[in-house]
Each structure stands twice: as structure tokens, then as C-alpha cells.
Steps between C-alpha positions, in 0.01 A plus 500: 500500500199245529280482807282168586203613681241314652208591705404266749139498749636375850211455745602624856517178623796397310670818478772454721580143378536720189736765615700185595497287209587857304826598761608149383549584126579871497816535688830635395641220357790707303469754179464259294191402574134646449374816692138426624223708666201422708261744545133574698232677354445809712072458467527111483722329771412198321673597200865417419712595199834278434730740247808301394751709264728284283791613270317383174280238371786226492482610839135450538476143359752392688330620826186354411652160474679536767461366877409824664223577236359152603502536835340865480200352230467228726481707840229672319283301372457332865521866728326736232346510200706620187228764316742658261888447344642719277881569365576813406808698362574837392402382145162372554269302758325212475263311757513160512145260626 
């Protein structure tokens, strides 16, 4: 198991534009498909962390070149502002800048 996570400053003024773009992507599409996570940071409501668990790496790249990681990076980077990505797996973590 891999997880994607990303955590993401939304101001309040765009939050529920946000929670909207975000219901878009992660829906049950069927098994097949990525499990993803959005949480709120219980002391900062302005604080969002997107967890995305993936099979493997294969999985991972794929993702990442994939339409629905495009549409969440871009979401992002006009609603929030991306201040950490990291992948990690049961083997090791890294964060990625």
C-alpha cells in the first residue's frame, strides 16, 4: 500500500468551491480505482489533507499522469495553496517539494 498525501491551505473564502471541486474526483467510481481522503485540521479549519492509497508504485505513476491527478493539482493550485506532498508506504516515506 502507497498513500499520496498532500496538504493544502484553503482560505475560507474558497472553501466550499473546494469541497466541490473535491466531491468531483473522489467518488466511487468502482474497486478498481484509487481510495482518497480529505480531511480538516481540527485547530486549523483552513487546513486540508488529501490521502490517496494506491496498490503500488506502478500504481502511483500511473495516477500521477493521469486525468484525475491533473485536475486535483490543478484545483489546487487555483483554491489553495499546496505546502507539503509526500508518498509514503509501509517501506519508507518520502516528501516530495
Amino acid at each position: 500500500m502507497i498513500t499520496y498525501r498532500i496538504k493544502v491551505r484553503v482560505s475560507p473564502s474558497k472553501q466550499q468551491e473546494f469541497h466541490q471541486a473535491m466531491s468531483n474526483i473522489f467518488h466511487p467510481v468502482n474497486e478498481d480505482t484509487f481510495s482518497g481522503y480529505i480531511m480538516l485540521d481540527t485547530l486549523d479549519h483552513n487546513l486540508f489533507m488529501i490521502m490517496i492509497d494506491l496498490k503500488n508504485r506502478k500504481e502511483l505513476d500511473a495516477f500521477i499522469k493521469s486525468d484525475d491527478y491533473s485536475y486535483i493539482e490543478g484545483a489546487l493550485k487555483v483554491l489553495g495553496k499546496i505546502e507539503e506532498a509526500g508518498v509514503f508506504s509501509s517501506e519508507k516515506s518520502s516528501t516530495l517539494e
